[in-house]
C-alpha positions in Angstrom: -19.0 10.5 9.7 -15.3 12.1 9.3 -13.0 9.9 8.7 -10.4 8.1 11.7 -6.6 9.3 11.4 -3.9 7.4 13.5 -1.5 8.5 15.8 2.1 7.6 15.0 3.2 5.7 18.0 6.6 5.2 17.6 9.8 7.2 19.4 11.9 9.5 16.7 15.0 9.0 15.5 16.9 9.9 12.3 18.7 8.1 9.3 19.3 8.4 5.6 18.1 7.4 2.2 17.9 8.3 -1.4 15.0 7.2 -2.1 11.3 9.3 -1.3 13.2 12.2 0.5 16.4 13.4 1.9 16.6 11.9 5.4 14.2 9.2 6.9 12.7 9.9 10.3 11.3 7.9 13.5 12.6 4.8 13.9 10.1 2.7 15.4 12.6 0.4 16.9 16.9 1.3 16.5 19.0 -1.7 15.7 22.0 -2.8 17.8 25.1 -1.2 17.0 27.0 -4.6 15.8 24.0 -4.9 13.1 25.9 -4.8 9.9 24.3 -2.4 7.2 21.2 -4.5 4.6 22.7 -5.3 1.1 20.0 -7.4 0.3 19.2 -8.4 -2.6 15.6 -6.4 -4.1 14.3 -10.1 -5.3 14.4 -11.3 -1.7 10.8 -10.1 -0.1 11.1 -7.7 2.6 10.1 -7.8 6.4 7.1 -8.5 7.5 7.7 -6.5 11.2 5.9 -3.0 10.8 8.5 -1.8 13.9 11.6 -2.4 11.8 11.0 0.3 9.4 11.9 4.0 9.5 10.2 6.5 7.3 11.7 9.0 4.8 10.2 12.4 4.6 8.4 12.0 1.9 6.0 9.6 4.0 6.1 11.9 7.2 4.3 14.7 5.1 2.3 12.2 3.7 1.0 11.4 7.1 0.3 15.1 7.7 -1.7 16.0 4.4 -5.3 16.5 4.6 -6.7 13.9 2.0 -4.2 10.7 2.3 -5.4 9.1 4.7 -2.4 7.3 5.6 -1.2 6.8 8.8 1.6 4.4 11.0 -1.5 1.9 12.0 -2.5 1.2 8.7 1.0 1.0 7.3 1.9 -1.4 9.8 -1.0 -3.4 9.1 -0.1 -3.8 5.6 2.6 -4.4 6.4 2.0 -7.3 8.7 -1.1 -8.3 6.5 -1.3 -7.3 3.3 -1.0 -8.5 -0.1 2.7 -8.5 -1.4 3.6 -7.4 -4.8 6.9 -6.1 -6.4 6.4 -3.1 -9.1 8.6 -2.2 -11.8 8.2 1.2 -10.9 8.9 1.7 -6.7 9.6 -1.9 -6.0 8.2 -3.9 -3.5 4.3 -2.6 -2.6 1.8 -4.0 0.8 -1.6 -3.6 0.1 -4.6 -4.6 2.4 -8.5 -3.2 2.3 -10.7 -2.2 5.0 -13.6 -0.9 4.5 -13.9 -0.9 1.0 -11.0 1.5 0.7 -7.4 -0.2 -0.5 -4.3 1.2 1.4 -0.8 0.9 -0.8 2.5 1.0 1.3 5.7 1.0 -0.5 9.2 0.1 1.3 12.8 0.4 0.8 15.3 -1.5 2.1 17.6 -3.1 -0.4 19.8 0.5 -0.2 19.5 1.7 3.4 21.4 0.5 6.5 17.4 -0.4 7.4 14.0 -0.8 5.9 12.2 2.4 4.9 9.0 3.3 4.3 9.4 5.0 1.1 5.6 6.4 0.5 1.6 5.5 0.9 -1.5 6.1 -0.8 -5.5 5.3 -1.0 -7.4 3.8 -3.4 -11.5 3.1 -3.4 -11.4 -0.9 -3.9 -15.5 -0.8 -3.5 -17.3 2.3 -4.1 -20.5 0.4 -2.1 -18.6 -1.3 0.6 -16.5 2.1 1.2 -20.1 4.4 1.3 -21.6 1.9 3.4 -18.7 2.1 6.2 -18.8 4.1 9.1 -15.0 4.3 8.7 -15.6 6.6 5.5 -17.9 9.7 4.9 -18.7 10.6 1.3 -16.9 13.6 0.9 -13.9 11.1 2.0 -14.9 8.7 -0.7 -14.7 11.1 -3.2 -11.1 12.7 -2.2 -9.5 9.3 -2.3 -10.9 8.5 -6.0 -10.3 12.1 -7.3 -6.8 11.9 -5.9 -6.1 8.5 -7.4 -7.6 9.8 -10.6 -5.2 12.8 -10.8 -2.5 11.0 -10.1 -3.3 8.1 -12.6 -3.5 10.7 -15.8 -1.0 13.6 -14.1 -0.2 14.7 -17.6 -3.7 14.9 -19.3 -6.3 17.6 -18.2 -9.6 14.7 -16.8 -12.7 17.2 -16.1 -14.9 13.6 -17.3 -13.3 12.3 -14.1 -13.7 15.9 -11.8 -17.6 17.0 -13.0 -18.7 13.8 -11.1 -16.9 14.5 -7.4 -18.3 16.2 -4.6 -15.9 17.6 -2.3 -16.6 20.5 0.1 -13.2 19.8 1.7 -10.7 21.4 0.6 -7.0 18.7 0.0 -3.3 19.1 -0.9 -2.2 18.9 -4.3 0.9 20.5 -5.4 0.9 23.9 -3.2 -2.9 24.5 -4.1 -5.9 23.6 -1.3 -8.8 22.5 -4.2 -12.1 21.8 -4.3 -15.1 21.3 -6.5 -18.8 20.8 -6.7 -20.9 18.1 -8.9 -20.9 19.5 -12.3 -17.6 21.1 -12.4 -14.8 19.9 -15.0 -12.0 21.4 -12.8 -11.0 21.7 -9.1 -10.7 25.1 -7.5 -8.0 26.3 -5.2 -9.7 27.4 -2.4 -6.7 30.0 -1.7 -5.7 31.5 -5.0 -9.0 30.8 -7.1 -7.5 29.2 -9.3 -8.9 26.6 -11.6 -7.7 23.2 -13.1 -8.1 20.2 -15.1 -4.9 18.5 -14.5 -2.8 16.6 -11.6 0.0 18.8 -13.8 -1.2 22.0 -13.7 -1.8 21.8 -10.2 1.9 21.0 -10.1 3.2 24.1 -12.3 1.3 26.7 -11.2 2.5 28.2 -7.9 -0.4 29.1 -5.7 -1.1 33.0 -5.8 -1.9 33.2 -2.3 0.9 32.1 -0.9 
């Protein structure tokens, strides 16, 4: 079974920040104009209320790509429900699983007149539990661990992490639509025929066909 993609269901409005893209989009709910601008302090934990946050672009064309799997529903119930956790790296992180599958949501909102959602991705918390769902097919399974698995060594080429995936569907990494079949130490761009080992490479190397 395909997998289930939200709908945003929010009204659009605009806003900036400098963090995760050059303009945040959609507000899901506008503040009142005597509201005086956040300075909070980033130790402070952020809101709990998925319809105070905008999103920066970054996160819209997250929403877009084939592959990601995030959408507004999930990131608000992260939000609302998931595990809290501040990183070194991003700052503060929501994390909840359904169906085997662990969705990450980070937010902004100690430098932005509101709260942000900065960016989003997947991660396969149980391989089993996330097969055995009717939420997930396998060729989903296997996009979401080959994405986190690219993105977890970007710099070194993994084909020990690639030969074992199965993935007929072509995703979105850096320009390049790729693919690959069991046995194969690379992904394939299914536009430029181009093959690679790394999150990197994918990265430097302009697609031909575009």
């Amino acid at each position: 079974m395909a997998s289930r993609q939200g709908a945003a269901d929010a009204p659009a409005a605009s806003a900036h920040t400098g963090r995760g893209g050059s303009h945040t989009t959609t507000r899901a709910r506008a503040r009142s104009p005597g509201t005086p601008e956040r300075g909070r302090d980033a130790s402070a934990p952020p809101d709990r209320d998925p319809g105070l946050y905008a999103q920066t672009d970054h996160f819209r064309r997250r929403l877009r790509q084939q592959g990601r799997y995030v959408t507004l529903p999930v990131a608000g119930d992260a939000i609302r429900n998931g595990q809290l956790r501040w990183n070194s790296t991003d700052g503060w992180r929501f994390a909840v699983v359904r169906d085997g599958v662990r969705f990450v949501v980070v937010v902004g909102d100690t430098d932005t007149p509101s709260p942000v959602l900065v960016t989003g991705w997947t991660e396969v918390a149980d391989w089993d539990t996330a097969l055995a769902s009717d939420r997930w097919s396998e060729v989903d399974v296997h996009t979401i661990q080959l994405r986190a698995d690219l993105s977890e060594h970007s710099d070194r080429q993994i084909p020990g992490r690639i030969r074992p995936r199965v993935i007929a569907r072509p995703f979105e990494v850096g320009g390049h639509r790729v693919r690959t079949d069991a046995g194969d130490g690379y992904v394939e761009c299914d536009d430029c025929g181009a093959r690679f080992r790394s999150k990197r490479e994918l990265c430097e190397l302009p697609c031909g066909a575009r």
